[in-house]
C-alpha positions, 0 to 999 in steps of 0.5 A: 528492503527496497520496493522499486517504484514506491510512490507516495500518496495519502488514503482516501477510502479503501472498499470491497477489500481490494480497492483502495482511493489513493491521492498523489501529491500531483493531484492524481487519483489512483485506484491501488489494489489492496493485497490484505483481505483482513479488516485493517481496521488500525491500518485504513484512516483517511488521510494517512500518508501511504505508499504504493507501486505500479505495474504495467502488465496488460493482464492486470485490472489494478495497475497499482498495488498498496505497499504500505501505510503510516498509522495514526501513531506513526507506525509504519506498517506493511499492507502487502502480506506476501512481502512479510516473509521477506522483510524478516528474512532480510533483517535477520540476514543485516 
């Protein structure tokens, strides 16, 4: 699967569950929405590179979206849920 417009930056902190601090390499802070409610608790180390897209509507608070995360192992994990169904749909379909 292709996430058009995937940036990378590294975690900084996520809070309240939808938030999450993001640090580009360009020194740019972006605050991402985080689209997973559960506690992640494997999926948040500060530091871990991540990867997220943004978005220009006008209707949205959050202009960036928190896609995925490389864990500490070096697992690479997908923090946007609604994207699951789809990435298995695609490899089963390869």
């Amino acid at each position: 699967m292709i996430l058009p417009g995937l940036e990378q930056g590294v975690l900084l902190r996520r809070y309240k569950r939808f938030f999450a601090d993001i640090q580009c390499a360009d020194g740019e802070l972006v605050v991402a929405h985080c689209p997973n409610t559960g506690s992640m608790l494997n999926c948040t180390g500060e530091g871990w590179p991540v990867w997220f897209t943004r978005n220009n509507d006008p209707r949205r608070k959050l202009k960036a979206t928190w896609q995925l995360v490389q864990t500490g192992h070096g697992r690479l994990a997908c923090i946007n849920t609604a994207l699951a169904n789809t990435l298995v749909e695609e490899a089963l379909r390869h």
